[in-house]
C-alpha positions as CSV (number, residue, x, y, z in Angstrom):
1,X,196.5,21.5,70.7
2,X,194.8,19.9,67.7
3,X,191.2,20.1,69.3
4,X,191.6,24.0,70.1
5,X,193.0,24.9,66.9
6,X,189.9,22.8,65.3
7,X,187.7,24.7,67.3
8,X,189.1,28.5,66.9
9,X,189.1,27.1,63.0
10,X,184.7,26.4,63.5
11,X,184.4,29.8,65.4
12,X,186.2,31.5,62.4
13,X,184.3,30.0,59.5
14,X,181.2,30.6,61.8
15,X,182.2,34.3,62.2
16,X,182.5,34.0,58.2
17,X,179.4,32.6,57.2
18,X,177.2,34.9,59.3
19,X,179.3,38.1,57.7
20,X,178.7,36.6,54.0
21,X,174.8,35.9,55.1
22,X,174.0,39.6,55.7
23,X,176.1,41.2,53.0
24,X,174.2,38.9,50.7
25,X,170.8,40.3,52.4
26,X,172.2,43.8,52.2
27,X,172.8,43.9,48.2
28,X,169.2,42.2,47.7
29,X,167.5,44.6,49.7
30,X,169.6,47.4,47.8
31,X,168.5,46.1,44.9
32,X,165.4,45.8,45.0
33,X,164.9,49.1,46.5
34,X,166.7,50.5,43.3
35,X,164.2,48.5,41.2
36,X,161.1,50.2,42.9
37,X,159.6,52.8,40.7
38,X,160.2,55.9,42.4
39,X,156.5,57.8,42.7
40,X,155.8,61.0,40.7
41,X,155.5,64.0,43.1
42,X,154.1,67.2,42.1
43,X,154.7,70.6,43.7
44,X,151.7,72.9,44.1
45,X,151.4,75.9,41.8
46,X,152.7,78.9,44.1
47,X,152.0,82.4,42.3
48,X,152.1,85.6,44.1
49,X,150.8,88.5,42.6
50,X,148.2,91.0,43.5
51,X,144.5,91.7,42.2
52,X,142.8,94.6,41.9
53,X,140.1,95.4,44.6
54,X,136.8,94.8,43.3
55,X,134.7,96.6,46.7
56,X,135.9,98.8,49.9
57,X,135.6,95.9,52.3
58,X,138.6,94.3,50.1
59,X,140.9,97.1,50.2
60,X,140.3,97.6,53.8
61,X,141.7,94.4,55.0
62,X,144.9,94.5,53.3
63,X,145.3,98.6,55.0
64,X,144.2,96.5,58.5
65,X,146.5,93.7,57.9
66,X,149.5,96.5,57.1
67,X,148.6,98.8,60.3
68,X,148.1,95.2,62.8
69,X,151.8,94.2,61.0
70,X,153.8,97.5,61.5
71,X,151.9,97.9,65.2
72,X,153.6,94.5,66.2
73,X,157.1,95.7,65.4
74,X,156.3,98.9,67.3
75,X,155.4,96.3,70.5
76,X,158.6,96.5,72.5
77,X,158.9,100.4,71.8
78,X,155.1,101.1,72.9
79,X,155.5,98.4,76.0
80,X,158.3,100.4,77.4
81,X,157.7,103.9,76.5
82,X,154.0,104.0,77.2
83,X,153.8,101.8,80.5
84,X,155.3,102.0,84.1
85,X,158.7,100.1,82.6
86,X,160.8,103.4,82.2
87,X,160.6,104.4,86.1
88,X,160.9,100.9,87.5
89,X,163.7,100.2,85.5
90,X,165.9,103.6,86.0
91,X,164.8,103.4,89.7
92,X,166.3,99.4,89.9
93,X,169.3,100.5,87.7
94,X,170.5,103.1,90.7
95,X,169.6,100.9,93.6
96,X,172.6,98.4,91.9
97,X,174.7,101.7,90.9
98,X,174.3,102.8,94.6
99,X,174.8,99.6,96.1
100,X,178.5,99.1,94.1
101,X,178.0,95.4,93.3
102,X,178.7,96.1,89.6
103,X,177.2,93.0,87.5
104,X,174.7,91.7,90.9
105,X,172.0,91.2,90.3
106,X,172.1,90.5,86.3
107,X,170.9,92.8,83.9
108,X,168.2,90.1,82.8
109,X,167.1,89.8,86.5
110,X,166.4,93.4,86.5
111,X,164.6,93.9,83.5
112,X,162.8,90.7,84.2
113,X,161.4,91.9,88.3
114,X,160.9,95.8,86.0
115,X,158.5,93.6,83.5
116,X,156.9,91.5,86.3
117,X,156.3,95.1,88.2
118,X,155.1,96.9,85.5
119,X,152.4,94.1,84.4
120,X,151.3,94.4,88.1
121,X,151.1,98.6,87.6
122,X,148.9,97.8,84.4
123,X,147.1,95.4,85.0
124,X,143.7,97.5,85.9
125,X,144.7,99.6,82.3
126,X,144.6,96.5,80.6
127,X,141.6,94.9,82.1
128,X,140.2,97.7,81.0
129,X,141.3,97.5,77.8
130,X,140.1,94.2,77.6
131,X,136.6,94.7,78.7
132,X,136.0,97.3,76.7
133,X,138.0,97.2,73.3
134,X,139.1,93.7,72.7
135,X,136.1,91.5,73.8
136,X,133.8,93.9,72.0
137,X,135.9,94.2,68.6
138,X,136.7,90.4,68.5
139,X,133.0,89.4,69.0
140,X,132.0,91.8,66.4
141,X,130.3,94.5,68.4
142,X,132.2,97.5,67.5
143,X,134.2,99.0,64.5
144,X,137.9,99.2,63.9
145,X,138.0,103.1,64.4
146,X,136.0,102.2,68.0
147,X,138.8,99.9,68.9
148,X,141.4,102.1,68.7
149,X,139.9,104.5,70.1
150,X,138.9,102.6,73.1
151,X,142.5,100.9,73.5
152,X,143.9,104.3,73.7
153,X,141.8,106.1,76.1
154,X,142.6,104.0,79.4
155,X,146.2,104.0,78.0
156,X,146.3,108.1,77.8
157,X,143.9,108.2,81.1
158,X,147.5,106.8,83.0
159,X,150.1,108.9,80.8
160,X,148.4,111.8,81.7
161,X,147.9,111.2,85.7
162,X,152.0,110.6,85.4
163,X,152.8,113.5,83.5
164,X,154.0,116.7,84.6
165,X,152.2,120.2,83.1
166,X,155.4,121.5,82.4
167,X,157.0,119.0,79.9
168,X,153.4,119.0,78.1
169,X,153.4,122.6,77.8
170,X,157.2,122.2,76.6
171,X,156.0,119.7,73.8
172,X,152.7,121.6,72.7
173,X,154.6,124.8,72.1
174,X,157.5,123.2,70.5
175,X,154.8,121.4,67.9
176,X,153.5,125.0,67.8
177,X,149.9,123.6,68.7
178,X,147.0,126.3,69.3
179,X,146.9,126.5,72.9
180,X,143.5,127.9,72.5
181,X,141.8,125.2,71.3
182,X,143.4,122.9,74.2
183,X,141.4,123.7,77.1
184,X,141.6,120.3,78.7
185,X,145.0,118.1,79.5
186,X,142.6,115.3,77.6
187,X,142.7,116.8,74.5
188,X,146.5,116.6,74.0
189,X,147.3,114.5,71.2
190,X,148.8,111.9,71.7
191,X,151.8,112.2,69.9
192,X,152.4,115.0,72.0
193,X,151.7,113.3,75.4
194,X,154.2,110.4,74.7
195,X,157.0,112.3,74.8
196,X,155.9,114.1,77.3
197,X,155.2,111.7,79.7
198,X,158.6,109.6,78.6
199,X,160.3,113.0,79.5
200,X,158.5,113.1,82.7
201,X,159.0,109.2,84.0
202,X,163.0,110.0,83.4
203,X,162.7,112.7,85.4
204,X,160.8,111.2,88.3
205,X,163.2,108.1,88.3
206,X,166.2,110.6,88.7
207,X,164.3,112.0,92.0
208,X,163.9,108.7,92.9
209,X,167.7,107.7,92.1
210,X,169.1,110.7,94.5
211,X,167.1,109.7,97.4
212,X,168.3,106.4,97.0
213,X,171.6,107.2,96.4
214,X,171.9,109.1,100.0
215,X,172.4,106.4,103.1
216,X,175.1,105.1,100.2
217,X,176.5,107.7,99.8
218,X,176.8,108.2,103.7
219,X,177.9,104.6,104.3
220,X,181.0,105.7,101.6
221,X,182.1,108.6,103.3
222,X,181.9,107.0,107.0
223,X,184.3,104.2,105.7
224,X,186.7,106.6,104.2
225,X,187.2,108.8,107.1
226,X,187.9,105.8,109.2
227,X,190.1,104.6,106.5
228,X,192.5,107.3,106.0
229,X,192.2,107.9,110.1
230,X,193.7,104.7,110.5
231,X,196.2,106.2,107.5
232,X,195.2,103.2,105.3
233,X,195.2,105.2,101.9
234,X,196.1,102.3,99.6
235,X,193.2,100.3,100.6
236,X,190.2,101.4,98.4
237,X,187.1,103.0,100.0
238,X,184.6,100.8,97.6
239,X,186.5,97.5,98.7
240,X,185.0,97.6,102.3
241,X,182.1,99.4,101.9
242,X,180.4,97.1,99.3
243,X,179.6,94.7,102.1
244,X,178.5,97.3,104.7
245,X,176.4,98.4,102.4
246,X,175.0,95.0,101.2
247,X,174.0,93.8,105.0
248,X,172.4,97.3,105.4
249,X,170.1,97.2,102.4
250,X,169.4,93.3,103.6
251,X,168.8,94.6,107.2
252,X,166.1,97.1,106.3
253,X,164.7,95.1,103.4
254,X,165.5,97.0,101.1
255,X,163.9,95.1,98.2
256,X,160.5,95.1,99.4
257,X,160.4,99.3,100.4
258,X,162.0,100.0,97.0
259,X,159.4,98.3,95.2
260,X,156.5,99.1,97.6
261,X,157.7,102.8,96.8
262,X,157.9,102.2,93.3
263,X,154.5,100.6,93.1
264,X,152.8,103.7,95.6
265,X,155.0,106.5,93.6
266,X,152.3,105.9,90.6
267,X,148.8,107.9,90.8
């Protein structure tokens, strides 16, 4: 009993002396890191002010640096209300109205396959765009004014084969515009054909939308005549057709013919 308790006693001072050890190295260290002269850092000199303009070209790029600002915030608004994204994603929002599977597919899915569809509509107005506005203006061949104009023109070219006479007869006599003067559907302004065509896109989705909505429609009123035949009027309609109407849209690929028809529907 003697020689355990002797060596438990060794094991405890051991234990000891290593704890005493490295609390003596941690108050050295300390203190010699609170001798150390701490270095003198100096902030930069930040002033923000604004100088007068001393020639044209210096005013000008503040006014481009504004316009190129308040354009990006306008990004989401002219990527959906200029482009093929207002059809495609009315047209997918009915398919899932029709179709009764209330939350399936996701919201994000949809609007994610709409943006993936509409980049493949405008692509050939963007490589366009491309070609001729923004290699040119970033390699210094052409003027601001050129680049906007140039960036707009293939733009307009597709809002125009998409929109319908009468909406842009609707806005141009509701902006009281002289008729006269506009000879041509090309020389519509364009804050004239943007509503316009927006107008337009809506209303072609909603053709769309009521075709699509017909075999669903059938499929609902098939099940509820055989419901209430077998006098079953408890049991909701929308309960067994949902999967009738799922395997049909499956069965004639439905996916691909919407989107094939989507894709053909623009000019």
């Amino acid at each position: 009993m003697n020689k355990k308790q002797d060596l438990r006693l060794d094991k405890i001072l051991s234990i000891l002396g290593f704890i005493a050890i490295v609390s003596a190295l941690i108050v050295i260290f300390k203190s010699d890191c609170l001798a150390a002269p701490t270095p003198n850092i100096s902030l930069p000199d930040i002033n923000i002010g604004t100088n007068k303009p001393k020639t044209p070209t210096e005013m000008a790029l503040p006014i481009q640096l504004l316009f190129f600002l308040t354009t990006l915030s306008m990004a989401p608004y002219l990527l959906f209300m200029t482009t093929a994204f207002i059809r495609v994603s009315i047209v997918l929002s009915f398919i899932r109205t029709a179709m009764g599977t209330q939350q399936v597919p996701h919201t994000q899915v949809l609007i994610g396959l709409a943006l993936f569809i509409t980049f493949y509509v405008m692509m050939p107005v963007g490589k366009e765009i491309n070609d001729k506005a923004i290699k040119p203006y970033t390699q210094r061949q052409i003027s601001w004014n050129q680049f906007l104009d140039r960036t707009s023109a293939p733009l307009k070219k597709f809002m125009l084969k998409q929109t319908r006479d009468k909406e842009l007869k609707l806005f141009i006599r509701l902006g009281k515009l002289d008729t006269k003067k506009i000879k041509k559907r090309e020389q519509v302004p364009v804050w004239v054909l943007i509503p316009a065509y927006v107008l337009s896109e809506i209303k072609t989705a909603f053709e769309i939308g009521f075709l699509i909505y017909l075999p669903f429609l059938v499929v609902d009123m098939v099940v509820s005549c055989i419901l209430m035949a077998m006098g079953m009027f408890m049991l909701s309609p929308m309960t067994i057709s949902t999967p009738f109407k799922i395997i049909m849209f499956v069965l004639v690929d439905g996916w691909q013919l919407i989107v094939e028809s989507l894709i053909k529907s623009f000019k």
